[in-house]
Jmol script that loads the backbone (N, CA, C; Angstrom):
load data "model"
ATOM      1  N   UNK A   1     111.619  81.739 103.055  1.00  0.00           N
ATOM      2  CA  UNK A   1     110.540  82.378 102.318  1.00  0.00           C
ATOM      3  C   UNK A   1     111.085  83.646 101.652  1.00  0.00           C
ATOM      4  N   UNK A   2     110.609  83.784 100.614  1.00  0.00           N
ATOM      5  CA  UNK A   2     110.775  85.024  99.615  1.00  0.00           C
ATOM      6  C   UNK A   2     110.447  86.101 100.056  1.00  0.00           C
ATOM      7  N   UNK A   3     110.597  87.031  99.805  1.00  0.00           N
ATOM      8  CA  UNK A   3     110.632  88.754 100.567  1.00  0.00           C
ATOM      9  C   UNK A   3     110.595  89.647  99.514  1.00  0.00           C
ATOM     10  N   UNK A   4     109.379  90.313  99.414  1.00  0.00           N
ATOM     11  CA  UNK A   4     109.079  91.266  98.515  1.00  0.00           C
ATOM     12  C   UNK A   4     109.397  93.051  98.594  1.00  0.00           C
ATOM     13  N   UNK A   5     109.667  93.935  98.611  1.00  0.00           N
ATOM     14  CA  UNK A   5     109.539  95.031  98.535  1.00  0.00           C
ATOM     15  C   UNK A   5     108.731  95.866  97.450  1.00  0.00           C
ATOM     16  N   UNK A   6     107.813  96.230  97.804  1.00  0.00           N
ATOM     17  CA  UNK A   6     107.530  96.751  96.826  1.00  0.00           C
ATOM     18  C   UNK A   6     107.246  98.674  96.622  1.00  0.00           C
ATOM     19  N   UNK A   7     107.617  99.132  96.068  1.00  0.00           N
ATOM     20  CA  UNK A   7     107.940 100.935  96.481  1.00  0.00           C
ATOM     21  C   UNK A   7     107.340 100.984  94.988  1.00  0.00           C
ATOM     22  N   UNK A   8     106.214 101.696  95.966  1.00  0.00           N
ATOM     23  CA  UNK A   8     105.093 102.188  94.964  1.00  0.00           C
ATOM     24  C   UNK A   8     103.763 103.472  95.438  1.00  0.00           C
ATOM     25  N   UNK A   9     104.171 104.303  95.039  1.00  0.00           N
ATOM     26  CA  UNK A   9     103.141 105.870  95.249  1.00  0.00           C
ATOM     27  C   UNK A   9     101.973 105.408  95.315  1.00  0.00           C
ATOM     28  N   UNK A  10     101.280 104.922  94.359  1.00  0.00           N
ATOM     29  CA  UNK A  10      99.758 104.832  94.276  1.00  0.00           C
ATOM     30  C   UNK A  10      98.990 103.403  95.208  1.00  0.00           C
ATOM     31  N   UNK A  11      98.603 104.161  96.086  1.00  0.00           N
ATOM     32  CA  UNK A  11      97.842 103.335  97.117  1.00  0.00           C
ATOM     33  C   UNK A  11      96.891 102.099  97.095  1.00  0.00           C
ATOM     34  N   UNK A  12      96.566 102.121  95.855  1.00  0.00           N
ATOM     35  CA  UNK A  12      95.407 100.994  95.568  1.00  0.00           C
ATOM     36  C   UNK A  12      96.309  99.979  94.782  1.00  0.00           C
ATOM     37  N   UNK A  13      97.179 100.663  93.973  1.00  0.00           N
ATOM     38  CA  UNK A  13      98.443  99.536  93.304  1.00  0.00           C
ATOM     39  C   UNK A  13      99.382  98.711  93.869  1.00  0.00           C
ATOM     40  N   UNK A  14      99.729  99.302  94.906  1.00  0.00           N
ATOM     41  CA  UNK A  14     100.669  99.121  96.217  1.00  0.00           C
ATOM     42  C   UNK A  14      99.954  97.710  97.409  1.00  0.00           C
ATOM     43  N   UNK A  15      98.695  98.009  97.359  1.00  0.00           N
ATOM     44  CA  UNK A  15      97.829  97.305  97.939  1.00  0.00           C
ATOM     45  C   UNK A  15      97.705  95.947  97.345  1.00  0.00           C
ATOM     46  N   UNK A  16      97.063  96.243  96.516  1.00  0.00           N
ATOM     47  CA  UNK A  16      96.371  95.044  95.078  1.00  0.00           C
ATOM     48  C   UNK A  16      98.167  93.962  94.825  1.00  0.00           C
ATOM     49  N   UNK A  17      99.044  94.943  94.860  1.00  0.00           N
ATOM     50  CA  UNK A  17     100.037  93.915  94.317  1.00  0.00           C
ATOM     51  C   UNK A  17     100.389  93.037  95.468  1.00  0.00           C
ATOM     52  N   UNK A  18     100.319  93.952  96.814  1.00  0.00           N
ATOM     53  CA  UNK A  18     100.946  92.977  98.109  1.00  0.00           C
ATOM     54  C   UNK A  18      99.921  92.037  98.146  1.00  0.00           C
ATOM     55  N   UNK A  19      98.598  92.445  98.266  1.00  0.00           N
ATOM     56  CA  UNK A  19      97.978  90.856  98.326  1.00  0.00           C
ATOM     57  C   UNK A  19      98.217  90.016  97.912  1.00  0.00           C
ATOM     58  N   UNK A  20      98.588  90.119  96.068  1.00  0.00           N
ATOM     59  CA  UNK A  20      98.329  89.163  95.414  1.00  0.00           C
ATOM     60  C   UNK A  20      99.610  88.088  95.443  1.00  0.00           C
ATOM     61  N   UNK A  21     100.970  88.972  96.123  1.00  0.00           N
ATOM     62  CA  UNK A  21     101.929  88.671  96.282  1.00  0.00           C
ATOM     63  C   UNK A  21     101.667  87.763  97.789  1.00  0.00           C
ATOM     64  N   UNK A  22     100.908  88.028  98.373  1.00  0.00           N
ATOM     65  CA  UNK A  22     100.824  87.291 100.298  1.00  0.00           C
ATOM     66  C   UNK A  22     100.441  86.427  99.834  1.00  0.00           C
ATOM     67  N   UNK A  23      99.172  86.105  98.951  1.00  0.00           N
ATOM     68  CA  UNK A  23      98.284  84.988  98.828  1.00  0.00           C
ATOM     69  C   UNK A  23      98.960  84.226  98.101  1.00  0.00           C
ATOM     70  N   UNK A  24     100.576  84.431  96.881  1.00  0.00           N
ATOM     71  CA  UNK A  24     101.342  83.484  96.748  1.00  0.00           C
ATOM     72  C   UNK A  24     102.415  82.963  97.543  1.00  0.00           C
ATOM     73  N   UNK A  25     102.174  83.584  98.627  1.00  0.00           N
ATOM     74  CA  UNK A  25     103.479  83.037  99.741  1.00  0.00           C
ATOM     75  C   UNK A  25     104.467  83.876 100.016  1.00  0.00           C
ATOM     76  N   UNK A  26     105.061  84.981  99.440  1.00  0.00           N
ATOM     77  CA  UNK A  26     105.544  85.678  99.739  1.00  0.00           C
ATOM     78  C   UNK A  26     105.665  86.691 101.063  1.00  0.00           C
ATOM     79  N   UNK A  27     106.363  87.228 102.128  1.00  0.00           N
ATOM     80  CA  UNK A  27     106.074  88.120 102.922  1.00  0.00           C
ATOM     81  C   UNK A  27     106.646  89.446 102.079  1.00  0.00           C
ATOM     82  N   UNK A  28     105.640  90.396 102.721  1.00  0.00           N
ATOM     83  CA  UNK A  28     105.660  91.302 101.377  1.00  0.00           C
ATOM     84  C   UNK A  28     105.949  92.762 102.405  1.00  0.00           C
ATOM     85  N   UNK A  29     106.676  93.572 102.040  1.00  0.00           N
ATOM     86  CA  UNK A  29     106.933  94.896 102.520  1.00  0.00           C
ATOM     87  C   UNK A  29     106.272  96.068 101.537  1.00  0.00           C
ATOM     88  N   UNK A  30     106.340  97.232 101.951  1.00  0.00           N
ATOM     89  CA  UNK A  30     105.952  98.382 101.122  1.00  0.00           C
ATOM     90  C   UNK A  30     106.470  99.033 101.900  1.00  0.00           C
ATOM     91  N   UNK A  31     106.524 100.375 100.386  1.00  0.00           N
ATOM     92  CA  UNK A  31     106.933 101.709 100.819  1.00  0.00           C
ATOM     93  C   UNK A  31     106.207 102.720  99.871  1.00  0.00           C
ATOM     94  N   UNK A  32     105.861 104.089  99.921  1.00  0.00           N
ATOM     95  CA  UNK A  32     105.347 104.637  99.229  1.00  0.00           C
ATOM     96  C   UNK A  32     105.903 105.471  98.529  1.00  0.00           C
ATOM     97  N   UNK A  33     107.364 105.683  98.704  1.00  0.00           N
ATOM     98  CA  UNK A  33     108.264 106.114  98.141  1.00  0.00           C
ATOM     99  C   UNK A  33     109.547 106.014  97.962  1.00  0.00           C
ATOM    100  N   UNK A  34     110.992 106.028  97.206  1.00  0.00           N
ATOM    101  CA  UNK A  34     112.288 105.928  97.379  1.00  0.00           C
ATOM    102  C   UNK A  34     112.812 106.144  99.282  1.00  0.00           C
ATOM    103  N   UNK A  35     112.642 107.146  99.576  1.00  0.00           N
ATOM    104  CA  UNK A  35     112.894 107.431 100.664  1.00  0.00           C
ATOM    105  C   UNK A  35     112.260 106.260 101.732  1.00  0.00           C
ATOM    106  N   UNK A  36     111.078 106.130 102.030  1.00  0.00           N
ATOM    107  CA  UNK A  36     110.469 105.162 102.472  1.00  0.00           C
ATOM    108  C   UNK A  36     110.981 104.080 102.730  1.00  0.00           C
ATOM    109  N   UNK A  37     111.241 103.615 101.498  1.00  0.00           N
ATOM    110  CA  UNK A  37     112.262 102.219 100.834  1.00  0.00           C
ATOM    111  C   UNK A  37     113.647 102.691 101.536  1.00  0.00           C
ATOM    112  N   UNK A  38     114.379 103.344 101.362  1.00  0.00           N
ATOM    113  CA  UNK A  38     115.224 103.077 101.766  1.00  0.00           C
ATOM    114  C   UNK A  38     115.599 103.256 103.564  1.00  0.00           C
ATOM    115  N   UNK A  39     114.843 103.971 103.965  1.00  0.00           N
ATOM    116  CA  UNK A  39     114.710 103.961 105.366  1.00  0.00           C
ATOM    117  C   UNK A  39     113.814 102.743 106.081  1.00  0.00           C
ATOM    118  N   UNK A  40     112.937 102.121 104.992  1.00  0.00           N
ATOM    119  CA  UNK A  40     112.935 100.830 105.788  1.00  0.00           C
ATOM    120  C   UNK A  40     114.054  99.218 105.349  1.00  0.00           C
ATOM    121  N   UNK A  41     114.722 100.133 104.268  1.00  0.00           N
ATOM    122  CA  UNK A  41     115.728  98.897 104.403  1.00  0.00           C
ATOM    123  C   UNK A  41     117.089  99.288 105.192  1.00  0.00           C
ATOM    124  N   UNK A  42     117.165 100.404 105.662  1.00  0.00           N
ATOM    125  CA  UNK A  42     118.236 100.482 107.125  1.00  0.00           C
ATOM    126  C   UNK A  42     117.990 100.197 108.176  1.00  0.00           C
ATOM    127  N   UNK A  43     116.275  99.969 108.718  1.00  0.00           N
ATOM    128  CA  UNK A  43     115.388  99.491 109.858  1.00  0.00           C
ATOM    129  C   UNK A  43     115.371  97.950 109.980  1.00  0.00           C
ATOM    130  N   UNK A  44     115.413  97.471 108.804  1.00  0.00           N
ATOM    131  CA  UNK A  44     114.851  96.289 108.753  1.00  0.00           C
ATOM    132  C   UNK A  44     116.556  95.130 108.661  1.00  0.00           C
ATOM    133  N   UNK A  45     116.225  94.134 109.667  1.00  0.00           N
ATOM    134  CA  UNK A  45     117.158  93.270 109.876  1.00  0.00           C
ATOM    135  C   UNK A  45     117.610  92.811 108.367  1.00  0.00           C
ATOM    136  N   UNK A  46     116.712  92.320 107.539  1.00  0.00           N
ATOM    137  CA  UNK A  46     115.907  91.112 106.788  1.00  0.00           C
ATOM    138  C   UNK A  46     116.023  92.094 105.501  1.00  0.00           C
ATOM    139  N   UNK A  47     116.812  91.738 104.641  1.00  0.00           N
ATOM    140  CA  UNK A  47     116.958  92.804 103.619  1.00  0.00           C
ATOM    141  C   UNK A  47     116.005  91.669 102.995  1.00  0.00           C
ATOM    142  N   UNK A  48     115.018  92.669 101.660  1.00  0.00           N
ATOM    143  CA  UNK A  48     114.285  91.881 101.278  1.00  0.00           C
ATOM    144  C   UNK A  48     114.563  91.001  99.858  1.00  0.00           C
ATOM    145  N   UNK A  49     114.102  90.468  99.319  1.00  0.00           N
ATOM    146  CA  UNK A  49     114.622  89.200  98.194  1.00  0.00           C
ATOM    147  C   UNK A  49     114.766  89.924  96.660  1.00  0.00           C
ATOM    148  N   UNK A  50     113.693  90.556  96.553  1.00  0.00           N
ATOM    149  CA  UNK A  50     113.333  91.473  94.927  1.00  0.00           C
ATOM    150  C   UNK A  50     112.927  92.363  95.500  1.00  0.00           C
ATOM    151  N   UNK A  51     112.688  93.825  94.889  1.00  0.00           N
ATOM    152  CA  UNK A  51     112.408  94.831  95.153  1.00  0.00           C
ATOM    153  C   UNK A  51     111.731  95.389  93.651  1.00  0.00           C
ATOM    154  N   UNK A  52     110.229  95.486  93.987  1.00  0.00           N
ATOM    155  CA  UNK A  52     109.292  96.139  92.777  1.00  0.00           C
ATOM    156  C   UNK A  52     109.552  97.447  93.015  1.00  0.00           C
ATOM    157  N   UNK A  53     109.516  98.639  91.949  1.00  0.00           N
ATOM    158  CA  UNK A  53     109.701  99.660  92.067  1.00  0.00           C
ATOM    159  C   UNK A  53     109.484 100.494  90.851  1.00  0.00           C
ATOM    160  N   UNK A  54     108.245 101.428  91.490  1.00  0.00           N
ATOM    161  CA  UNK A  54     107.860 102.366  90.501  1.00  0.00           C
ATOM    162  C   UNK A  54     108.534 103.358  89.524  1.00  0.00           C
ATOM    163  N   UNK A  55     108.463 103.524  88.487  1.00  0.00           N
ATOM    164  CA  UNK A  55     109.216 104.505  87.928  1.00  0.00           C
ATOM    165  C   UNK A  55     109.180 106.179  88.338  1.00  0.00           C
ATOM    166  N   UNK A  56     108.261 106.497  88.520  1.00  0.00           N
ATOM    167  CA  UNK A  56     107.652 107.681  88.732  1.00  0.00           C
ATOM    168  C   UNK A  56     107.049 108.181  90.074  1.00  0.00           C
ATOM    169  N   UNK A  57     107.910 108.637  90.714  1.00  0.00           N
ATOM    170  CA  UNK A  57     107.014 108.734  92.533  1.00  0.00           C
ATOM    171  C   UNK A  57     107.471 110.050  92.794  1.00  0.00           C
ATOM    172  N   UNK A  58     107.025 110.659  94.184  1.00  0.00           N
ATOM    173  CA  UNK A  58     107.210 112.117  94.702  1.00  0.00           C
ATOM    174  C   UNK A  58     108.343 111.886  95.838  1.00  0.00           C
ATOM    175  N   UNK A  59     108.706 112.518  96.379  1.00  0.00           N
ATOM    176  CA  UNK A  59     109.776 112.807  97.231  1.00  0.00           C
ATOM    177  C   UNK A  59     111.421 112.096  96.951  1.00  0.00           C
ATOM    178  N   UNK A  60     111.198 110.543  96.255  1.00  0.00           N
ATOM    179  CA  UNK A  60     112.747 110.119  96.183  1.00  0.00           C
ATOM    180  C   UNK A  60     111.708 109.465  95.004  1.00  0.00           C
ATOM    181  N   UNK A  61     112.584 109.779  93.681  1.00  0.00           N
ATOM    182  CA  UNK A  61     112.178 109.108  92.765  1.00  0.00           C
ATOM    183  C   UNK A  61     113.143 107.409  92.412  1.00  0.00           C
ATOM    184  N   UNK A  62     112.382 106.815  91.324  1.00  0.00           N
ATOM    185  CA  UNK A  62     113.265 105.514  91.416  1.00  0.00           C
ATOM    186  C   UNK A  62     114.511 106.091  90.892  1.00  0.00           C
ATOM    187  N   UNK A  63     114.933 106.811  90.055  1.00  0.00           N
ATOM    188  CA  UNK A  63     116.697 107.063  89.890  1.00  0.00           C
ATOM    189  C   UNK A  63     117.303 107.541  91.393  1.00  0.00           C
ATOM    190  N   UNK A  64     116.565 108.184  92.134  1.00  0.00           N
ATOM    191  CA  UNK A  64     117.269 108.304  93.291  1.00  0.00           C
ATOM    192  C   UNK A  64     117.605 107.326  94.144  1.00  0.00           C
ATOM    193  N   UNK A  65     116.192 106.855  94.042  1.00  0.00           N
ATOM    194  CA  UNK A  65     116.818 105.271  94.650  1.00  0.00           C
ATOM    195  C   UNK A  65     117.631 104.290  94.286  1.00  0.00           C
ATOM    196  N   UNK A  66     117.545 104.075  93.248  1.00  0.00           N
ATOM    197  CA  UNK A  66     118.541 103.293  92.619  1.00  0.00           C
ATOM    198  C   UNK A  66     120.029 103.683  92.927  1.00  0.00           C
ATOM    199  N   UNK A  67     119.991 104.646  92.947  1.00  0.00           N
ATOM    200  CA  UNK A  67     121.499 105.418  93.167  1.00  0.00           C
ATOM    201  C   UNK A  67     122.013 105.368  95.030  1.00  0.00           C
ATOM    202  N   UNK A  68     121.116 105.227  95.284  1.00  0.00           N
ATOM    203  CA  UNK A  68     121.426 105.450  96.659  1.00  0.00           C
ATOM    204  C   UNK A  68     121.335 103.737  97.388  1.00  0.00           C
ATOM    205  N   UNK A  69     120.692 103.054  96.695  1.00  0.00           N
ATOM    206  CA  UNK A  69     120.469 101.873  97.096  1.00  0.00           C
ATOM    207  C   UNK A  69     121.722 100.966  96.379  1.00  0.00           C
ATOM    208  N   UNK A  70     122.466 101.360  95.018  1.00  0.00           N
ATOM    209  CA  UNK A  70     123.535 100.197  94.517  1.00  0.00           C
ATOM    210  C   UNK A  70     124.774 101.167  95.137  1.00  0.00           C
ATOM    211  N   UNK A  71     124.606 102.332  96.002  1.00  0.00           N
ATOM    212  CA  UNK A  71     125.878 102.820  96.685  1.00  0.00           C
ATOM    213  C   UNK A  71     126.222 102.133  98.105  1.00  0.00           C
ATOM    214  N   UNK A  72     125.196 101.202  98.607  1.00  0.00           N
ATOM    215  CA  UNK A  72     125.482 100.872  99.931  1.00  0.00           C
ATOM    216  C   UNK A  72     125.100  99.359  99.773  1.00  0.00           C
ATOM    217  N   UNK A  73     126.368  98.793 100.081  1.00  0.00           N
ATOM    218  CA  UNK A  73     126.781  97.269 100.033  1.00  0.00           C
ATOM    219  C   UNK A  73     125.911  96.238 100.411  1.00  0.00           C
ATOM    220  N   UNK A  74     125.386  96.604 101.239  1.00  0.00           N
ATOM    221  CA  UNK A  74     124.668  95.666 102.238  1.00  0.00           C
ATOM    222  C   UNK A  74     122.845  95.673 101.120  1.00  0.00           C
ATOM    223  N   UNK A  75     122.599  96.293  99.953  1.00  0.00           N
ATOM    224  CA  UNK A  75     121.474  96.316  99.496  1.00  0.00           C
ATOM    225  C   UNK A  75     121.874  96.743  97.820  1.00  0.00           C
ATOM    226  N   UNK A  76     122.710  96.707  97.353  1.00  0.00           N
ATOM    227  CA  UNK A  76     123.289  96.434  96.125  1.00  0.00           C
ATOM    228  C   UNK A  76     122.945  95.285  95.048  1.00  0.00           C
ATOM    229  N   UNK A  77     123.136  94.414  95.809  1.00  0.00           N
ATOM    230  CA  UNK A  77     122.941  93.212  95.204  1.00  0.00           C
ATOM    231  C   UNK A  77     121.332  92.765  94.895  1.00  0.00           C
ATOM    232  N   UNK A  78     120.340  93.012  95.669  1.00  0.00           N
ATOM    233  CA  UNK A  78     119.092  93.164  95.678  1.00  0.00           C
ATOM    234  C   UNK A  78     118.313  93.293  94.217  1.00  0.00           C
ATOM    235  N   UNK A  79     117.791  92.043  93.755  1.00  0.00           N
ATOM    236  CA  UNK A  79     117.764  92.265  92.446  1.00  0.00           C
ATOM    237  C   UNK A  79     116.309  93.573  92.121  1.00  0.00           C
ATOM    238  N   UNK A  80     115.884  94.411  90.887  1.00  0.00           N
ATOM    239  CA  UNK A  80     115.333  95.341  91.153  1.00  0.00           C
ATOM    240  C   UNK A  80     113.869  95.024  89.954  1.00  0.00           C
ATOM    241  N   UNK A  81     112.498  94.983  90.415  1.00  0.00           N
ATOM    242  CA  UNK A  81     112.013  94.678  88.884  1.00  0.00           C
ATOM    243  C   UNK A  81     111.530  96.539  88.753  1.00  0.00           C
ATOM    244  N   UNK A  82     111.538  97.186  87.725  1.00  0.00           N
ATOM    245  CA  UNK A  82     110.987  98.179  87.704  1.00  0.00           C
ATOM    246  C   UNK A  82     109.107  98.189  86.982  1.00  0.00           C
ATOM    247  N   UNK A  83     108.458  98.761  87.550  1.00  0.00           N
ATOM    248  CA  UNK A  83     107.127  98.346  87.175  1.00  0.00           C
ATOM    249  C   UNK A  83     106.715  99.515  86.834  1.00  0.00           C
ATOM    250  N   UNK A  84     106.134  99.847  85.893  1.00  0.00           N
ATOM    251  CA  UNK A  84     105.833 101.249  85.199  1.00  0.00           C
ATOM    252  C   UNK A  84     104.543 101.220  84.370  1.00  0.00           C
ATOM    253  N   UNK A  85     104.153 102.401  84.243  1.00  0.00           N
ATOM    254  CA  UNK A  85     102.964 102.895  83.511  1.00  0.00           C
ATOM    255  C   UNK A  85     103.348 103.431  81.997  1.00  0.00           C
ATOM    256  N   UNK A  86     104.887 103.714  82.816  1.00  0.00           N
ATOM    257  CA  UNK A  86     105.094 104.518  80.852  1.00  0.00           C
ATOM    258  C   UNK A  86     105.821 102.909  79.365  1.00  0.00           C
ATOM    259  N   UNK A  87     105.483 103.741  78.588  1.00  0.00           N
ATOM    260  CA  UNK A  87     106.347 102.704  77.695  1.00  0.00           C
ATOM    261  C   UNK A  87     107.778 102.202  77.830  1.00  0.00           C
ATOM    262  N   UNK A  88     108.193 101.468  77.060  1.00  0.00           N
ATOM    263  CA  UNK A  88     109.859 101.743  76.749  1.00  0.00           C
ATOM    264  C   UNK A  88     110.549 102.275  76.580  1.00  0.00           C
ATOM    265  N   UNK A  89     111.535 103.050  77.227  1.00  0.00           N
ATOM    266  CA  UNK A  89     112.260 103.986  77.121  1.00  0.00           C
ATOM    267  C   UNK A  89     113.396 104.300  77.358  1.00  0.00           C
ATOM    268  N   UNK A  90     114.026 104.857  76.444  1.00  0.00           N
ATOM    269  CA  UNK A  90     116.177 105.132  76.558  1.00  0.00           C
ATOM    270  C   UNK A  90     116.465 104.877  77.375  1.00  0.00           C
ATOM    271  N   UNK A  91     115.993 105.931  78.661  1.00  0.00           N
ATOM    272  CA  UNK A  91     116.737 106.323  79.854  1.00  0.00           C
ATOM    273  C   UNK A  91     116.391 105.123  80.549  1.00  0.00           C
ATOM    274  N   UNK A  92     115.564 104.054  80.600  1.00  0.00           N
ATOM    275  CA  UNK A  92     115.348 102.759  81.570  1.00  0.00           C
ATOM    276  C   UNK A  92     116.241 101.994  81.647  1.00  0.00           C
ATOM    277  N   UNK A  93     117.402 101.946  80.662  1.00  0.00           N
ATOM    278  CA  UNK A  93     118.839 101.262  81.223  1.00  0.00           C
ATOM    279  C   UNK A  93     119.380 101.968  82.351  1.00  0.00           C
ATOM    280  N   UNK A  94     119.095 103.082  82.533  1.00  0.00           N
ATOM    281  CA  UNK A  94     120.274 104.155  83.402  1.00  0.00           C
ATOM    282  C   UNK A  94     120.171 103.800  84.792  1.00  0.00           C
ATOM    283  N   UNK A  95     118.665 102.752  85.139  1.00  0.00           N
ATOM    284  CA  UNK A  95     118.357 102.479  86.368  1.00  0.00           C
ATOM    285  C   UNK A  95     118.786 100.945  86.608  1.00  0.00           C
ATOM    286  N   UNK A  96     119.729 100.766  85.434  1.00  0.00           N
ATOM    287  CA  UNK A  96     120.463  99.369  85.670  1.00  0.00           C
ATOM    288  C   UNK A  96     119.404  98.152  86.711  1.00  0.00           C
ATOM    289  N   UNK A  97     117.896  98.121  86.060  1.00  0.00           N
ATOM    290  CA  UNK A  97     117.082  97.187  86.707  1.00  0.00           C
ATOM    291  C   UNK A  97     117.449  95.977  85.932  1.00  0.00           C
ATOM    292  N   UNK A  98     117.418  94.666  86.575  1.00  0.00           N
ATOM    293  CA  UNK A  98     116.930  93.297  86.512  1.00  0.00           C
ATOM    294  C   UNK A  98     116.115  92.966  85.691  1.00  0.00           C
ATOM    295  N   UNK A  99     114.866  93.829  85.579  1.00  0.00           N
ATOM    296  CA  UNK A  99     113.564  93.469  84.730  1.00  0.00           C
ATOM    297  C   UNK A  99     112.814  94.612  84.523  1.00  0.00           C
ATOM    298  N   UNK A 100     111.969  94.887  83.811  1.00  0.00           N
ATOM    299  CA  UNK A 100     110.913  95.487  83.672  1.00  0.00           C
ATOM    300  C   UNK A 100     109.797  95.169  83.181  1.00  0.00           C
ATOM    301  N   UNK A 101     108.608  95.175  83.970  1.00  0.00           N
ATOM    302  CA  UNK A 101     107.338  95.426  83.852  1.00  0.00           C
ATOM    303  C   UNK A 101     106.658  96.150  83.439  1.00  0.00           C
ATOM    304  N   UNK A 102     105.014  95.876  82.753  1.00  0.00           N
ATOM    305  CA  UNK A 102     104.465  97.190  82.348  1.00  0.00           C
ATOM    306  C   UNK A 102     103.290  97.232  82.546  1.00  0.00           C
ATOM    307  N   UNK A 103     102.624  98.291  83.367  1.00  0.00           N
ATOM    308  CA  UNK A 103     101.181  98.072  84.242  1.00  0.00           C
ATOM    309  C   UNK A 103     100.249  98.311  83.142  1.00  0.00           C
ATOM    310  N   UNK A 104      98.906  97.696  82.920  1.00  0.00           N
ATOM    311  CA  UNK A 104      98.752  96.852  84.334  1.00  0.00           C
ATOM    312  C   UNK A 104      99.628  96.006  84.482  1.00  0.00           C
ATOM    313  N   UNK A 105     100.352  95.414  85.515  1.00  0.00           N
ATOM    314  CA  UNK A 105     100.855  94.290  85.674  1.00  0.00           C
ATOM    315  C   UNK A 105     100.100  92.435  85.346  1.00  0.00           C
ATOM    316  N   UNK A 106     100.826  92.265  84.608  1.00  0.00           N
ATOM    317  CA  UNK A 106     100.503  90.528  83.626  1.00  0.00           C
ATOM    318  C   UNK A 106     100.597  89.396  85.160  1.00  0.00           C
ATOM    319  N   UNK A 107     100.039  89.105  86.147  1.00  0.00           N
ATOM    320  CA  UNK A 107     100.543  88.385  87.350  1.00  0.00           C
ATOM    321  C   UNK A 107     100.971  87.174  86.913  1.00  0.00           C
ATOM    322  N   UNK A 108     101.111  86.713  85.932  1.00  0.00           N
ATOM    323  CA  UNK A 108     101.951  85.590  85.812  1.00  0.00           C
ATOM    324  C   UNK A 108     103.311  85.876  85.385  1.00  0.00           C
ATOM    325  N   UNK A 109     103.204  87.026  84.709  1.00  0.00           N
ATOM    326  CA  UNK A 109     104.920  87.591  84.056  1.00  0.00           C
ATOM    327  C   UNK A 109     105.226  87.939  85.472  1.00  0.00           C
ATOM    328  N   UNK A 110     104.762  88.337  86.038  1.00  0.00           N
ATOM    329  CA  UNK A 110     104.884  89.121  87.368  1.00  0.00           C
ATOM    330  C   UNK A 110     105.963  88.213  88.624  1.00  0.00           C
ATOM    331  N   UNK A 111     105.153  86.784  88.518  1.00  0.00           N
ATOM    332  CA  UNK A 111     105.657  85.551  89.212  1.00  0.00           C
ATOM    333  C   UNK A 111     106.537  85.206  88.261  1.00  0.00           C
ATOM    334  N   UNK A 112     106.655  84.730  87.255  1.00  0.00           N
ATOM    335  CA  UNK A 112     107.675  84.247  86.487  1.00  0.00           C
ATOM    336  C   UNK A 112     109.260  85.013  86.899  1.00  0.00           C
ATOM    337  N   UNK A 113     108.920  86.177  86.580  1.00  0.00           N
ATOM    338  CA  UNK A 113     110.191  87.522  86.728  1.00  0.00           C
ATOM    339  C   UNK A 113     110.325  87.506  88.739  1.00  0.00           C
ATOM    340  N   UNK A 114     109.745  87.329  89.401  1.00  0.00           N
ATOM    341  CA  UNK A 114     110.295  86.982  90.786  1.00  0.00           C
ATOM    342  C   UNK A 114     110.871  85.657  90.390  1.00  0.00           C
ATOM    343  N   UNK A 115     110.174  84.833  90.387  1.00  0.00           N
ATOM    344  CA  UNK A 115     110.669  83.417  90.533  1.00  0.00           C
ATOM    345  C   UNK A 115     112.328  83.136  89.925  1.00  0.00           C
ATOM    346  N   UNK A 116     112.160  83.686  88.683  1.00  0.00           N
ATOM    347  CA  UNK A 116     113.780  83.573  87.977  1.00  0.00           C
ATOM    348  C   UNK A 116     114.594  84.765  88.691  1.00  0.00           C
ATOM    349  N   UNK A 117     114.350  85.651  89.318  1.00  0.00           N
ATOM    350  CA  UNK A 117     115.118  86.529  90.354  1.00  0.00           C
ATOM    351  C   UNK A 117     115.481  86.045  91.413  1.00  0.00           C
ATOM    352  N   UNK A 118     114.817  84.834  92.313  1.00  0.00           N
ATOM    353  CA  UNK A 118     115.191  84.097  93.218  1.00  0.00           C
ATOM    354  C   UNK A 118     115.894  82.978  92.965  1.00  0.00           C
ATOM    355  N   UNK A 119     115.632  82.464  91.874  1.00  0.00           N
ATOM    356  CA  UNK A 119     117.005  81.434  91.388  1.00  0.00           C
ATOM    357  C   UNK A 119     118.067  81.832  91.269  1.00  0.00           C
ATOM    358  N   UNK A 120     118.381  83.130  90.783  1.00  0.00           N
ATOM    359  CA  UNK A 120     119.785  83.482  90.245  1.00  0.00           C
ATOM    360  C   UNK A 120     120.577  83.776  91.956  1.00  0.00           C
ATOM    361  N   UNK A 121     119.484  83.821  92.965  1.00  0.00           N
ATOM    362  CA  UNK A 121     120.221  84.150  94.271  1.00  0.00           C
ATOM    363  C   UNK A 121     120.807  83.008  94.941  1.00  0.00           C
TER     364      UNK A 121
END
end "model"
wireframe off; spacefill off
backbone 0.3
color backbone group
């Protein structure tokens, strides 16, 4: 089974997406921030499959994470979708993501962009 992460600040977004992600089969993790995320992927046996991840959060932002997450081997490879509120923008290569999303989130682009993230694994 597929394994979600999803690291996301806003509580009702974070929520709304894991459901919609359980009720397609997925087992689904959260974190509410970079830090979060990455302290539950040193906890956790079971590194997870894709990893959703906000652009914009408080305490470890996604460039921090990103940086700290493609520095340690064991969670590098982890493909990354970034899911955001803001537009398109320069600096969104710099987080060397997999995909990007743009909220509200489209739930079929949503599944499509997991689904072709789990093939390429």
């Amino acid at each position: 089974m597929a394994s979600v992460m999803i690291v996301e600040d806003d509580r009702d977004t974070r929520e709304m997406l894991g459901r919609f992600l359980e009720l397609e089969g997925f087992e689904v993790r959260t974190a509410a921030n970079g830090q979060l995320a990455l302290d539950a992927l040193h906890q956790d046996c079971d590194a997870p499959t894709v990893i959703l991840l906000d652009l914009m959060m408080p305490v470890m932002n996604d460039w921090q994470f990103r940086e700290q997450q493609r520095s340690d081997p064991r969670f590098s490879r982890i493909p990354v979708v970034v899911v955001t509120a803001a537009g398109p923008r320069d600096d969104i290569p710099e987080i060397n993501a997999d995909a990007w999303l743009s909220k509200p989130v489209d739930f079929d682009r949503l599944l499509a962009t997991i689904d072709s993230l789990c093939q390429r694994l």
